[in-house]
gemmi code that builds the backbone of each chain (N, CA, C; Angstrom):
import gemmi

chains = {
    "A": [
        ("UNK", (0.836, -1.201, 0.000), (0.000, 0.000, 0.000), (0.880, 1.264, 0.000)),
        ("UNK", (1.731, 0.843, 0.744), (2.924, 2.607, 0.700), (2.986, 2.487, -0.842)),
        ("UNK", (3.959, 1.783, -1.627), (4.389, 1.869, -2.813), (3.111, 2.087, -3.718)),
        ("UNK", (2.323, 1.750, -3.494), (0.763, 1.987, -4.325), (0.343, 3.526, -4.052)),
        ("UNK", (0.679, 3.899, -3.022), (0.831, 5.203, -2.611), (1.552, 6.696, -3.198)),
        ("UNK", (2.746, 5.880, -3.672), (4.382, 6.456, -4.263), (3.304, 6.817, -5.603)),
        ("UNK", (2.511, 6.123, -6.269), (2.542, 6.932, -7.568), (1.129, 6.849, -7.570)),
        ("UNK", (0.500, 7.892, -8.762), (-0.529, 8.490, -8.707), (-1.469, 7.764, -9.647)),
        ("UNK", (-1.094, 6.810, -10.555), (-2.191, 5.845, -11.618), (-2.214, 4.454, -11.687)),
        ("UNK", (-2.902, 4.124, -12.211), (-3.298, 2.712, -12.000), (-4.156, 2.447, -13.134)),
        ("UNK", (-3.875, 0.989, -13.172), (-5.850, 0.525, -14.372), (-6.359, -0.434, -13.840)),
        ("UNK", (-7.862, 0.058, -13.612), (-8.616, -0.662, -12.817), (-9.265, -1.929, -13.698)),
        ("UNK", (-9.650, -3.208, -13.386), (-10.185, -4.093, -14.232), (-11.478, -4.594, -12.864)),
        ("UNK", (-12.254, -4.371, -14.444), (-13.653, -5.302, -13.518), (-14.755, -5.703, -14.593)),
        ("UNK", (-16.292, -6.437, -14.581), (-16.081, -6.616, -15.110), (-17.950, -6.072, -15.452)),
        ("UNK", (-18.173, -5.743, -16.666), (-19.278, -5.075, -17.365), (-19.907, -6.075, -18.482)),
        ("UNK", (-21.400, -6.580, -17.931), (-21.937, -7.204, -18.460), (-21.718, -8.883, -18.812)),
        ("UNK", (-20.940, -9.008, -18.108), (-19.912, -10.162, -17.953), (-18.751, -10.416, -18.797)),
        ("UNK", (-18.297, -9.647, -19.127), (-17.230, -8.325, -19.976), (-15.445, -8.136, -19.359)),
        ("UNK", (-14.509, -8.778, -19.392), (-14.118, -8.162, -18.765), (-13.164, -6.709, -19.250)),
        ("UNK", (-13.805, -5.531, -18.314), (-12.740, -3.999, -18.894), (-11.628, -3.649, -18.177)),
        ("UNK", (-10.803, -2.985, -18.807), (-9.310, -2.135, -18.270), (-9.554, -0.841, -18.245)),
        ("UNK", (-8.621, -0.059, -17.591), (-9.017, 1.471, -17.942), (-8.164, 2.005, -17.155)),
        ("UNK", (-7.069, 3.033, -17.879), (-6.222, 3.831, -16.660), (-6.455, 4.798, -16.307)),
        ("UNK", (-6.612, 4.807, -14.542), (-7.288, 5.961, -14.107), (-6.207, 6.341, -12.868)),
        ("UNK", (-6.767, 7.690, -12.324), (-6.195, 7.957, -11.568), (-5.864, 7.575, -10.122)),
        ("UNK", (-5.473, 7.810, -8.975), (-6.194, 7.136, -7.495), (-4.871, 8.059, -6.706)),
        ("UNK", (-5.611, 8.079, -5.328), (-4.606, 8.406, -4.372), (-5.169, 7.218, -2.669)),
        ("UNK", (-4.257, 7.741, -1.751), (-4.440, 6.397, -0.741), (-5.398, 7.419, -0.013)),
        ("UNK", (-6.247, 6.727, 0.599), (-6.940, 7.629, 1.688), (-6.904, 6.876, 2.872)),
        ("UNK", (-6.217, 6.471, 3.837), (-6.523, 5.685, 5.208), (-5.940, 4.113, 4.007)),
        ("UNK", (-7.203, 3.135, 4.569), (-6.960, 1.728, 4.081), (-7.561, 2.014, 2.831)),
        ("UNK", (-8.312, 2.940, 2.099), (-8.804, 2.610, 0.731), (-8.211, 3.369, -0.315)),
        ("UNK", (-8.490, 3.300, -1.436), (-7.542, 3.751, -2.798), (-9.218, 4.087, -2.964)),
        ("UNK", (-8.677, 5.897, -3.186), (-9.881, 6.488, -3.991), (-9.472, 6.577, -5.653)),
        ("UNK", (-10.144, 6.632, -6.348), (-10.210, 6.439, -7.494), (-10.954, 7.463, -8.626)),
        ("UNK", (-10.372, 8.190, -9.142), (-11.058, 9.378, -10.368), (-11.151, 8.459, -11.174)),
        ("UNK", (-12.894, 7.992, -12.063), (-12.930, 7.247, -12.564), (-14.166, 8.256, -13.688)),
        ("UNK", (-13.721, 9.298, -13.820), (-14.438, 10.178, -14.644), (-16.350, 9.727, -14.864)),
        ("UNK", (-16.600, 10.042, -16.201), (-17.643, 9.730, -16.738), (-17.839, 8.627, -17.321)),
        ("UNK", (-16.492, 8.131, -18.004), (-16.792, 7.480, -18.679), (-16.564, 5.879, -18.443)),
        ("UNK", (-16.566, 5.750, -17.367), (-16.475, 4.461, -16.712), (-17.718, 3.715, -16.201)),
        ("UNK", (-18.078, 2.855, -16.441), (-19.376, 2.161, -16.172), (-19.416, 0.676, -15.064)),
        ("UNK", (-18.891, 1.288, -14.028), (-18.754, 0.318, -13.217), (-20.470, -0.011, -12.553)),
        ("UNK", (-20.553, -1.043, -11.685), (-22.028, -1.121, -11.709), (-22.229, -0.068, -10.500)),
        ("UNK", (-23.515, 0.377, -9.940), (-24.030, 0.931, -8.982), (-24.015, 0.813, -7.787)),
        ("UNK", (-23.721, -0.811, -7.746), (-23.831, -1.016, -6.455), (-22.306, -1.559, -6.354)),
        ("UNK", (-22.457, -2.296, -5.224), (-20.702, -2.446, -5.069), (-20.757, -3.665, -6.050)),
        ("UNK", (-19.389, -3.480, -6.420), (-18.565, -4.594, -7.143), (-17.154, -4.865, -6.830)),
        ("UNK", (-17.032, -6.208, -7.426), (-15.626, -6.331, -7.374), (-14.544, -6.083, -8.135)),
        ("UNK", (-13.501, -5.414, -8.099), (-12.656, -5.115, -8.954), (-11.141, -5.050, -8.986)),
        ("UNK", (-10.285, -5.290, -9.659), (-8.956, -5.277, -9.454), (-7.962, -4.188, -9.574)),
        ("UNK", (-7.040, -3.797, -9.022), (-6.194, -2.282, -9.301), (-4.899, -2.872, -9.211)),
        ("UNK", (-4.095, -2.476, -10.301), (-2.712, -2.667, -10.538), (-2.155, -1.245, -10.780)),
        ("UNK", (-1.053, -1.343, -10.014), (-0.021, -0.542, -10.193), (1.184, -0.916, -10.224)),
        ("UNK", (1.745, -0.439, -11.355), (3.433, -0.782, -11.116), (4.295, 0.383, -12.131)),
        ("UNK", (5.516, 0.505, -11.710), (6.270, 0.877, -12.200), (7.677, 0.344, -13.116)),
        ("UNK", (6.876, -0.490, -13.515), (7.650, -1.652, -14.781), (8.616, -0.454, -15.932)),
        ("UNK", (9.807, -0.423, -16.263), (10.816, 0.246, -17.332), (10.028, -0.340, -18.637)),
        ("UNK", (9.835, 0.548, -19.451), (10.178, -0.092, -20.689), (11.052, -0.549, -21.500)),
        ("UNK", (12.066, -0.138, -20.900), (13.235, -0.612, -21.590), (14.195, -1.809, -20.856)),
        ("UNK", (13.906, -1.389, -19.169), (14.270, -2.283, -18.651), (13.761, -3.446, -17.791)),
        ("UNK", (12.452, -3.430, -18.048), (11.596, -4.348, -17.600), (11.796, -4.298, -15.993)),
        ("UNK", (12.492, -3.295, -15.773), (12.319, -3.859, -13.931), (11.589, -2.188, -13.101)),
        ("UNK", (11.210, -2.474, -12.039), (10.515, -2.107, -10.923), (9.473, -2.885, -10.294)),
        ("UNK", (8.513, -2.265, -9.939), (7.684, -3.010, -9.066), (5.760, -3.316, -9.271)),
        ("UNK", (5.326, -4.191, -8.884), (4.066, -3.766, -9.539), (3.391, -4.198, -8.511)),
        ("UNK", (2.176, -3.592, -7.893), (1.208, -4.050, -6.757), (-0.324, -4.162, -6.966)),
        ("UNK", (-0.534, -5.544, -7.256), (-2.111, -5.659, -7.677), (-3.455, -5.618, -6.097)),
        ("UNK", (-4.199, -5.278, -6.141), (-5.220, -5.261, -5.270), (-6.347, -5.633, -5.805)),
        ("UNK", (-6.997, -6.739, -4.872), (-8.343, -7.023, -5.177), (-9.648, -6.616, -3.587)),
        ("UNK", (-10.573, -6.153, -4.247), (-11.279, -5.658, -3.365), (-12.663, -4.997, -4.195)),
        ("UNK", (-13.554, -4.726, -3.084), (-15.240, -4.274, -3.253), (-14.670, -2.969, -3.645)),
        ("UNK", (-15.390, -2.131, -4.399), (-15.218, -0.912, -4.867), (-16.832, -0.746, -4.989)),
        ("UNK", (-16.851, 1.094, -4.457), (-18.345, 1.417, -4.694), (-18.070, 3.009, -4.642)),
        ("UNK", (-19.173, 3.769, -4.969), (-19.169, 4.938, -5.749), (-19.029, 5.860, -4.391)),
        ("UNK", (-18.211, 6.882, -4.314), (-17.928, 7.600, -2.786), (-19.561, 8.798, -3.549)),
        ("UNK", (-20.197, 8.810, -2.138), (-21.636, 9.499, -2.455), (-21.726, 10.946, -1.432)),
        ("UNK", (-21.067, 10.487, -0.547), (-20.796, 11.823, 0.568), (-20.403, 12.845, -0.350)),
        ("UNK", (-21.224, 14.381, -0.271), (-20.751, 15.447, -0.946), (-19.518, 16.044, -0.959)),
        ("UNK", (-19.541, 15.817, 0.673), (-17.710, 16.590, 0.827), (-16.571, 15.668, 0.734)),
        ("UNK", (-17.135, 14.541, 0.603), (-15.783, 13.611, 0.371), (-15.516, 13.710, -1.099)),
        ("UNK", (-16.698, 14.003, -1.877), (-16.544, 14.293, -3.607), (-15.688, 15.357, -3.703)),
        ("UNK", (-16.155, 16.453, -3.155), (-15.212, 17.811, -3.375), (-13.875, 17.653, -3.028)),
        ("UNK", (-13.804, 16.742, -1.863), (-12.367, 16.740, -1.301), (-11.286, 16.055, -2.123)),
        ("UNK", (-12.131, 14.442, -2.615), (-11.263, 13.876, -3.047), (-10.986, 14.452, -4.258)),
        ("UNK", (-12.256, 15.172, -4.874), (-12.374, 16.062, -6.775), (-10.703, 16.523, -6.792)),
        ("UNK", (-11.223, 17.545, -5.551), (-9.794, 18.201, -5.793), (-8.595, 17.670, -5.867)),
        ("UNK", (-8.224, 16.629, -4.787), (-6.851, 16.036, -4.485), (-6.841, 15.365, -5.614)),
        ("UNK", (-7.810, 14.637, -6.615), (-7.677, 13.679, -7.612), (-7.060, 14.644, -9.196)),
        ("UNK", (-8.039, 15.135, -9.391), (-8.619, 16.089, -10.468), (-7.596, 17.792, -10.599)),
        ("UNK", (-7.459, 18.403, -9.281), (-6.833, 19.367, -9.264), (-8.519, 20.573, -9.838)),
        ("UNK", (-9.578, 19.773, -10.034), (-10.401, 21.389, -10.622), (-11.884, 20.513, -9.785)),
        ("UNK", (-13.163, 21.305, -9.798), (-14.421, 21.073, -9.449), (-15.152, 19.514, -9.971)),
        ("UNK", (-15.847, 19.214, -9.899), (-16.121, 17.796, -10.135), (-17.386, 18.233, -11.377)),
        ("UNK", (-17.231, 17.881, -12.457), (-18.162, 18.146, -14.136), (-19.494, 16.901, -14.045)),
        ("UNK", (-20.219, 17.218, -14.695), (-21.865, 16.419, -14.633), (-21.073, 15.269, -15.083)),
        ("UNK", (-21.424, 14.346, -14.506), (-21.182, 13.030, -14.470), (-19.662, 11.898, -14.103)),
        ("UNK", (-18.920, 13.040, -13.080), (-17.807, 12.441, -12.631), (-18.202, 11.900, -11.993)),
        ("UNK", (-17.522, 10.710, -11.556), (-17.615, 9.709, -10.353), (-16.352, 9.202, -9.929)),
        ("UNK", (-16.616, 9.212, -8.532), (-15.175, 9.041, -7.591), (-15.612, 7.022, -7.291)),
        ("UNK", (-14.733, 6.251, -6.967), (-15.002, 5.184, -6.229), (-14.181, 5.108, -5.245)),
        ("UNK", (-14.239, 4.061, -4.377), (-13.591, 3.682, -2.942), (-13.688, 2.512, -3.247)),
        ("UNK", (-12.185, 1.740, -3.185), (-11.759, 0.691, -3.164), (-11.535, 0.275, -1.690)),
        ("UNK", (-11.758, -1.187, -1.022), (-11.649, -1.591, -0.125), (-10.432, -3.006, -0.065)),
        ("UNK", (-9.393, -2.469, -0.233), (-8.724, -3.908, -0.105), (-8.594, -4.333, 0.468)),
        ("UNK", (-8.900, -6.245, -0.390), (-8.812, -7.401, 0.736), (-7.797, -8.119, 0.403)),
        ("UNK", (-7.570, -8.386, -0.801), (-6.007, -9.107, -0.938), (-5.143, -7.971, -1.734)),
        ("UNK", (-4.176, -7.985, -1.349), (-2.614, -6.680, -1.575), (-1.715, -7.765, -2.045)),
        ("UNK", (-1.325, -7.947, -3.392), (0.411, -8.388, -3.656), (1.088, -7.963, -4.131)),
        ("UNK", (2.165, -8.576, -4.515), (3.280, -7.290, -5.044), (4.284, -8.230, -5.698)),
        ("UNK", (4.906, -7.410, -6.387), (6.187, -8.407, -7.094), (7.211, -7.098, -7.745)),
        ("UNK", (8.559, -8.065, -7.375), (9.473, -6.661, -7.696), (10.255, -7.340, -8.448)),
        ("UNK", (10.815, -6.455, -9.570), (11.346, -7.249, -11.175), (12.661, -6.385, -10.502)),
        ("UNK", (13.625, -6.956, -10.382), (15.131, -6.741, -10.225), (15.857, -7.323, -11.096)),
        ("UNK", (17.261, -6.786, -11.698), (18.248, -7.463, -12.097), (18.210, -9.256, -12.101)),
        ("UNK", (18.385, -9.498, -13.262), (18.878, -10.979, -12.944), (20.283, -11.303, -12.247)),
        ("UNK", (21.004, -10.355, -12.389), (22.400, -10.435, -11.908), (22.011, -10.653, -10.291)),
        ("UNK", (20.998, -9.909, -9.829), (21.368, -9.492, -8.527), (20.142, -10.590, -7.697)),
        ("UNK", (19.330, -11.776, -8.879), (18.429, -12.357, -8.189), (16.934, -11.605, -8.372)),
        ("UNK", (15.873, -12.193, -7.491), (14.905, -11.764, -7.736), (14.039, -12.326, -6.247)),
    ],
    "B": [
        ("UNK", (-3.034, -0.823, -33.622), (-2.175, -2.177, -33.340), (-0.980, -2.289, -33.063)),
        ("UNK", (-0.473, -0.781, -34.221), (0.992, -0.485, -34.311), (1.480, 0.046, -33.060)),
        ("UNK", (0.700, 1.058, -32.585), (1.201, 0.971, -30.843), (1.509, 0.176, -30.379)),
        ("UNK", (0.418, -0.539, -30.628), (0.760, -1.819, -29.213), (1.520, -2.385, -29.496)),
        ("UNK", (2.589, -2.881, -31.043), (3.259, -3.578, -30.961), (4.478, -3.078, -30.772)),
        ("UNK", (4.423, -1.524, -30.860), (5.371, -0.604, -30.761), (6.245, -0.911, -29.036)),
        ("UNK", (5.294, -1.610, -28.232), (5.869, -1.751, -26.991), (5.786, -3.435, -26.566)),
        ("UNK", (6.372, -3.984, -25.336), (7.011, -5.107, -25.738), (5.949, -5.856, -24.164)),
        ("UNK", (5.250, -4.866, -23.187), (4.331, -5.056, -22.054), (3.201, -4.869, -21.938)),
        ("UNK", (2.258, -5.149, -21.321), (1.231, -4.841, -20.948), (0.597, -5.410, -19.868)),
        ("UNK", (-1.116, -4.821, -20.057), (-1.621, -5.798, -18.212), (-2.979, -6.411, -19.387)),
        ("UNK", (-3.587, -8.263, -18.853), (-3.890, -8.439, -19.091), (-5.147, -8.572, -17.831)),
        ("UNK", (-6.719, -8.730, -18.087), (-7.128, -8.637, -17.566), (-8.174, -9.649, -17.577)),
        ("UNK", (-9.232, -10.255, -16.585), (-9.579, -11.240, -17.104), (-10.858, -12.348, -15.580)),
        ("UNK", (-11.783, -12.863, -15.836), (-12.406, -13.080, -14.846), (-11.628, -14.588, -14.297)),
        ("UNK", (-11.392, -15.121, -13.346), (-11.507, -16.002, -12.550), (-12.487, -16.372, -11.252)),
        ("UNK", (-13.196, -17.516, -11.351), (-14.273, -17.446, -10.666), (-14.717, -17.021, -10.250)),
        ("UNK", (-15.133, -15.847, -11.337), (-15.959, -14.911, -11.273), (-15.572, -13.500, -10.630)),
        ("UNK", (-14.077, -13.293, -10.318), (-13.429, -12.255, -9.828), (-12.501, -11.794, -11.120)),
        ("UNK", (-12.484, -10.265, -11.118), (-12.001, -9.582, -11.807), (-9.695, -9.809, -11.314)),
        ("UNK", (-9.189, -10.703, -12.713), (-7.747, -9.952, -12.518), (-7.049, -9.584, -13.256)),
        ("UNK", (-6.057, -8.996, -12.829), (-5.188, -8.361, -13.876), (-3.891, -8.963, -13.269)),
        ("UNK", (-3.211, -8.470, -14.582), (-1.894, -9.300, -14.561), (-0.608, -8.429, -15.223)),
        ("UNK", (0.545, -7.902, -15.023), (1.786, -7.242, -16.497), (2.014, -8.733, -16.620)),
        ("UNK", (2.207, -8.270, -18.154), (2.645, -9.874, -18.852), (3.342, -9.169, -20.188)),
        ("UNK", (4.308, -9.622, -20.956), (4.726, -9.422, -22.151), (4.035, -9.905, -23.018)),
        ("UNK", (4.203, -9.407, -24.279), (3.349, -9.856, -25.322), (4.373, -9.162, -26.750)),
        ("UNK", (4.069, -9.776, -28.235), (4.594, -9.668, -29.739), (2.728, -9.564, -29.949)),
        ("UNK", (3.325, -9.024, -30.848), (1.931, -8.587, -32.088), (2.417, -9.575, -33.363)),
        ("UNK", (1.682, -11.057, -34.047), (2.131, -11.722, -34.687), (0.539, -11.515, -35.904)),
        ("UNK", (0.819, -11.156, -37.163), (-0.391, -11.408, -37.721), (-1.188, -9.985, -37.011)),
        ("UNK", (-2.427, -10.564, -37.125), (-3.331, -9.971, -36.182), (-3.880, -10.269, -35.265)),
        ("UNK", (-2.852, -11.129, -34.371), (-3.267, -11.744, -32.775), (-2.433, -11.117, -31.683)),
        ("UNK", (-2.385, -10.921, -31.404), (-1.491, -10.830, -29.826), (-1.119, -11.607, -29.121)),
        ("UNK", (0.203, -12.052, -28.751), (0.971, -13.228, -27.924), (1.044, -13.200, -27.033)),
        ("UNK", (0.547, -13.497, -26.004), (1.127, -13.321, -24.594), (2.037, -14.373, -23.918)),
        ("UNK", (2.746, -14.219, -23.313), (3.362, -14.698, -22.602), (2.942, -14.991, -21.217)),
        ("UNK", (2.071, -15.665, -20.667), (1.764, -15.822, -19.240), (2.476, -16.670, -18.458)),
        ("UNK", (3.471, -17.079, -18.618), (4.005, -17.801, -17.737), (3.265, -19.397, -16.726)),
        ("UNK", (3.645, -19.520, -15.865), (2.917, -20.372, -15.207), (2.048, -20.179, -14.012)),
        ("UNK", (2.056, -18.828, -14.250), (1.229, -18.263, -12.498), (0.284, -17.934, -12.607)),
        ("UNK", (-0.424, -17.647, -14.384), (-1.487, -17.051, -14.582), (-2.661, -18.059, -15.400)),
        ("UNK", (-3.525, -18.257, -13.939), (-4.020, -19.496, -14.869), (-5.967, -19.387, -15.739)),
        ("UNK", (-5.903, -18.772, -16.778), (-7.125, -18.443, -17.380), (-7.813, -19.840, -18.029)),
        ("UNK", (-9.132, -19.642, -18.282), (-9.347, -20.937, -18.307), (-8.610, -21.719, -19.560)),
        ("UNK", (-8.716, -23.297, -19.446), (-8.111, -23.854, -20.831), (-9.081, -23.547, -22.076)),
        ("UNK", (-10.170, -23.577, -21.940), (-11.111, -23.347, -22.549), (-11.256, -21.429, -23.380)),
        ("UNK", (-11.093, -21.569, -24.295), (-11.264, -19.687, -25.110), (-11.979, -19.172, -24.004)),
        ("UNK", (-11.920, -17.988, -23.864), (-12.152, -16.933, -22.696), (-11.975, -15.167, -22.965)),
        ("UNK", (-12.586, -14.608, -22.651), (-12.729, -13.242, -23.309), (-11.652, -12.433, -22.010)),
        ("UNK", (-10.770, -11.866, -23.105), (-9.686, -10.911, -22.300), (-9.771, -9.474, -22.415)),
        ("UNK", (-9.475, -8.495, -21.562), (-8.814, -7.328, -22.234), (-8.045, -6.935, -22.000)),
        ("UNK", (-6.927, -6.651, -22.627), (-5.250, -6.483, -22.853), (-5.301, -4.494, -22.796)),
        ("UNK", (-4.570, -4.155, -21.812), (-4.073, -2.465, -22.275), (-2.645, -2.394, -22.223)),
        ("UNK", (-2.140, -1.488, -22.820), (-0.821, -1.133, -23.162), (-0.416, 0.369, -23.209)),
        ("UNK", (-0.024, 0.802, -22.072), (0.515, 2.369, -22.678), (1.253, 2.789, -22.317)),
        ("UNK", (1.479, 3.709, -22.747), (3.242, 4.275, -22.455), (3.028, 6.055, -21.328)),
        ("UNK", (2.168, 6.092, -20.506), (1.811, 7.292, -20.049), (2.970, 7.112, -18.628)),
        ("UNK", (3.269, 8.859, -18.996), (4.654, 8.791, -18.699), (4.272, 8.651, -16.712)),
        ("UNK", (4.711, 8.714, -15.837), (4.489, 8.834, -13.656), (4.838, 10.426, -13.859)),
        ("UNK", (5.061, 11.537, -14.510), (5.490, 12.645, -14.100), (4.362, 13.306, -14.814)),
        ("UNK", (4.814, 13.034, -15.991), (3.948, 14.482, -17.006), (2.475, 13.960, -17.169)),
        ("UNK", (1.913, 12.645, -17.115), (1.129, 11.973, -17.232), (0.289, 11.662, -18.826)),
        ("UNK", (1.491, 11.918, -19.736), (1.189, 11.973, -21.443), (1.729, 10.704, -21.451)),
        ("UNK", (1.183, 10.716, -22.657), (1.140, 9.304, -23.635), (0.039, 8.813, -24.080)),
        ("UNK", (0.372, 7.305, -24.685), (-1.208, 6.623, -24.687), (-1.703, 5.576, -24.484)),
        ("UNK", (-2.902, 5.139, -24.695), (-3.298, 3.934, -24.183), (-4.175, 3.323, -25.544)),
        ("UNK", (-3.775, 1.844, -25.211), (-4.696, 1.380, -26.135), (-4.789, 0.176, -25.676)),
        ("UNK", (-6.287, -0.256, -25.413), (-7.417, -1.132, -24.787), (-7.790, -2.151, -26.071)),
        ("UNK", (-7.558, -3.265, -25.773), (-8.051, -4.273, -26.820), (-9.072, -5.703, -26.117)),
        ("UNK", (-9.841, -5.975, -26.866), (-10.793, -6.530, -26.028), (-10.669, -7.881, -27.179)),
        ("UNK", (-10.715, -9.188, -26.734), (-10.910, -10.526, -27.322), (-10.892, -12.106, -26.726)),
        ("UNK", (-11.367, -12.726, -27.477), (-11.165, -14.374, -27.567), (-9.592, -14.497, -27.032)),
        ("UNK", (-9.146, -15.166, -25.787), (-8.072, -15.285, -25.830), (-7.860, -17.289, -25.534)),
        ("UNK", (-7.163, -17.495, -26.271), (-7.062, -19.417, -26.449), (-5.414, -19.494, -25.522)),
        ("UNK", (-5.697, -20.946, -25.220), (-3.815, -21.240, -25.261), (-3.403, -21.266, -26.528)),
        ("UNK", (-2.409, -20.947, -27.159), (-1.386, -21.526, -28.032), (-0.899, -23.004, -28.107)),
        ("UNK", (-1.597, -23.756, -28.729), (-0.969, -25.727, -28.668), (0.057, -26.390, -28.911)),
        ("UNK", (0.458, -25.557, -30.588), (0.714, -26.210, -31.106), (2.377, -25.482, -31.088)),
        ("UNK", (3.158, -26.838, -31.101), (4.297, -27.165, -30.326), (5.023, -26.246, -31.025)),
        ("UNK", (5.492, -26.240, -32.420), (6.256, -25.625, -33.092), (5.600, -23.743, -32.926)),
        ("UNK", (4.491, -23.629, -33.007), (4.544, -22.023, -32.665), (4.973, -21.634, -30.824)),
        ("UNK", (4.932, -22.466, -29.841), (5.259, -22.306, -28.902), (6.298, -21.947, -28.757)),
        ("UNK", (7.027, -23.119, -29.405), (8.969, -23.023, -29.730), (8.909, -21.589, -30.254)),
        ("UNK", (8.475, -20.933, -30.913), (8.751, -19.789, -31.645), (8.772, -18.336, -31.535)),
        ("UNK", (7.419, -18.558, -30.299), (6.476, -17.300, -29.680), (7.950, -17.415, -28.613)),
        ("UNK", (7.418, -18.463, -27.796), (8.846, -18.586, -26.531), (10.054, -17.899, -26.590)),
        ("UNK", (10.661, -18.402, -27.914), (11.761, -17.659, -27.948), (11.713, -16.288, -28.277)),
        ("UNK", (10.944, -15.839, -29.098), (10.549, -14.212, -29.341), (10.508, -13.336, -27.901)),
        ("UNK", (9.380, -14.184, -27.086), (8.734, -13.722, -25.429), (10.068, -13.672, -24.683)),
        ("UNK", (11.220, -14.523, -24.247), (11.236, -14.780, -23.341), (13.193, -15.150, -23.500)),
        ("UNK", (13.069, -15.327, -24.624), (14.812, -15.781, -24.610), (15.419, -16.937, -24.372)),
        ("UNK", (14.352, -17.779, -23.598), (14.822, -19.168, -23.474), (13.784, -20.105, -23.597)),
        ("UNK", (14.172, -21.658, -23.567), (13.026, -22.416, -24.083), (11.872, -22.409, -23.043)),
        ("UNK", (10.581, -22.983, -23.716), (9.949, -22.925, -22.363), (10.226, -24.102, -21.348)),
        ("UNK", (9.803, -23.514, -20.333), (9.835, -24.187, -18.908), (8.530, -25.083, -18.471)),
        ("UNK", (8.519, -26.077, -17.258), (7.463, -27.009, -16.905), (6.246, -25.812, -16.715)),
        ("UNK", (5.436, -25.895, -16.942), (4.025, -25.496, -16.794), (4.153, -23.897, -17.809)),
        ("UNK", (4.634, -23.388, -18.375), (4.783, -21.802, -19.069), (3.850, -22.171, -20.389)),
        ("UNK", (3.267, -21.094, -20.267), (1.749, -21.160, -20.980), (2.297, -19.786, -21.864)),
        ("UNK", (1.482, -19.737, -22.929), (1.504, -18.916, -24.109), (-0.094, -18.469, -24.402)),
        ("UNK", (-0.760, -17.414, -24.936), (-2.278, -17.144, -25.184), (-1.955, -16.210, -26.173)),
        ("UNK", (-2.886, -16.842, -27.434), (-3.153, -15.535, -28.134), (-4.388, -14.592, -28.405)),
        ("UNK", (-4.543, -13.714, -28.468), (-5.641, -12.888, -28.072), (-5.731, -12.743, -29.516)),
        ("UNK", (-7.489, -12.993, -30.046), (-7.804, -12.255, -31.424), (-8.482, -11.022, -31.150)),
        ("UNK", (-8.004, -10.124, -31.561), (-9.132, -8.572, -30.749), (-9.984, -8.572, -32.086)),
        ("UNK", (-11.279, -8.435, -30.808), (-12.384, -7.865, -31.474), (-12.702, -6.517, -31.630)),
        ("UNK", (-12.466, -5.952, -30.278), (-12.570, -4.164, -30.106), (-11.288, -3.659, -30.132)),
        ("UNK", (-10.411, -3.005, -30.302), (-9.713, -1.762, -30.307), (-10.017, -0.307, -30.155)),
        ("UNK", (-9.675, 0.216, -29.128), (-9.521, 1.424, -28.520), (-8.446, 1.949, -28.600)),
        ("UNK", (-8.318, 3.352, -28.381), (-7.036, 3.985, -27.868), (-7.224, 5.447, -27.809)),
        ("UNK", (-6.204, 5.488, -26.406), (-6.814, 6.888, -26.045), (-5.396, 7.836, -26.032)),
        ("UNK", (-4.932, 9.073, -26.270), (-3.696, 9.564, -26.619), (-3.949, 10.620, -25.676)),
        ("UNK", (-3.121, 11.195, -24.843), (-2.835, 12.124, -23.571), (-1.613, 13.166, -24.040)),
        ("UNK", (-2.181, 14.120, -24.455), (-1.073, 15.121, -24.724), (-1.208, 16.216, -23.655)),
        ("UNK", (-0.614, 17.291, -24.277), (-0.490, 18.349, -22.853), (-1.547, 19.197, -23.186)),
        ("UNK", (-2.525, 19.763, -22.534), (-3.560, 20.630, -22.560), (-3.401, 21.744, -23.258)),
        ("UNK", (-2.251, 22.296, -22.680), (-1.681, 23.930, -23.919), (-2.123, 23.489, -25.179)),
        ("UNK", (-1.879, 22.195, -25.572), (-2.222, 21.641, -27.367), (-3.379, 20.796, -27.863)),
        ("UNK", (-4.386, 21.081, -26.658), (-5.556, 20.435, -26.685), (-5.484, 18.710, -26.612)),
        ("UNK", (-7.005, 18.307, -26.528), (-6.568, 16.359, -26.229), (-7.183, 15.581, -26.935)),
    ],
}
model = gemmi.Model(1)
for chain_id, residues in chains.items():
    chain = gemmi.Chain(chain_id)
    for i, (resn, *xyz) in enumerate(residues, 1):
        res = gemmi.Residue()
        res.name, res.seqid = resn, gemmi.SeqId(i, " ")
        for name, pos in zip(("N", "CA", "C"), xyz):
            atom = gemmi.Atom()
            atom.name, atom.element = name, gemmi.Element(name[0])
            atom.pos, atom.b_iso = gemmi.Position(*pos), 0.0
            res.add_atom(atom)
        chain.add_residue(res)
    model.add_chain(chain)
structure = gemmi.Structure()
structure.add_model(model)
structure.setup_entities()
């Protein structure tokens, strides 16, 4: 969760209509949950669902850093001032007709770190 | 397509009993399928199964680049001599006890391009 912390995006996968979607969005840590700017155009369901969040910081060139997947209930943050609060910290501007924030609840956290072969793994 | 083959990673995404996961996995663009490389940890069903693969190059600072979302049929790979072939392309060495190969036929293609606002998006 710290290192999930360290950077600011992610792509969330879940799954629509029995579908499964990707999508890179934004998130920051709040306490135990990963809030999530998941704009307009994301169609997660209404009620809670389940969904997956990966983050990593994989090289392209050098295939190494770290990547931390989370699985957990995610549902739409509905509190007004937690919208504005998180709008801002997410977004940097006011929240537009049809943004939506979510709250991720993680229950399983893993991680895997791509190091040197020289140096092991 | 050419993006995506333009880069050599991605996250694949995908239901397991009935839970949403994702995965970074390497992948070649062969034809008009997509190769993945899953190794032995990622176990989707044996049976064809609907994936969606993203790939982008959006930078942790400036937050440009792009993304491109592909949605399909994803099978194992069987047959021995393209294994030998994909393998060595994927991975550099032969394959190993249980290392699985999938190729994805996309049905949908997306892609979304993140430039800097001064130059519109």
């Amino acid at each position: 969760m710290r290192l999930l912390a360290s950077v600011q995006f992610g792509r969330i996968a879940f799954s629509r209509y029995a579908l499964p979607v990707i999508r890179p969005v934004d998130h920051i840590v709040a306490g135990d949950e990963i809030i999530v700017y998941v704009g307009a155009a994301i169609s997660i369901s209404s009620y809670q669902q389940v969904v997956a969040y990966e983050v990593d910081t994989i090289d392209h060139r050098t295939r190494l850093g770290w990547c931390v997947i989370v699985t957990g209930d995610a549902e739409f943050v509905s509190d007004p001032a937690e919208i504005d609060r998180y709008h801002a910290l997410l977004t940097g501007h006011p929240p537009e007709h049809g943004d939506r924030i979510i709250r991720i609840h993680p229950d399983i956290v893993t991680g895997v770190e791509y190091v040197d072969a020289a140096s092991g793994r």
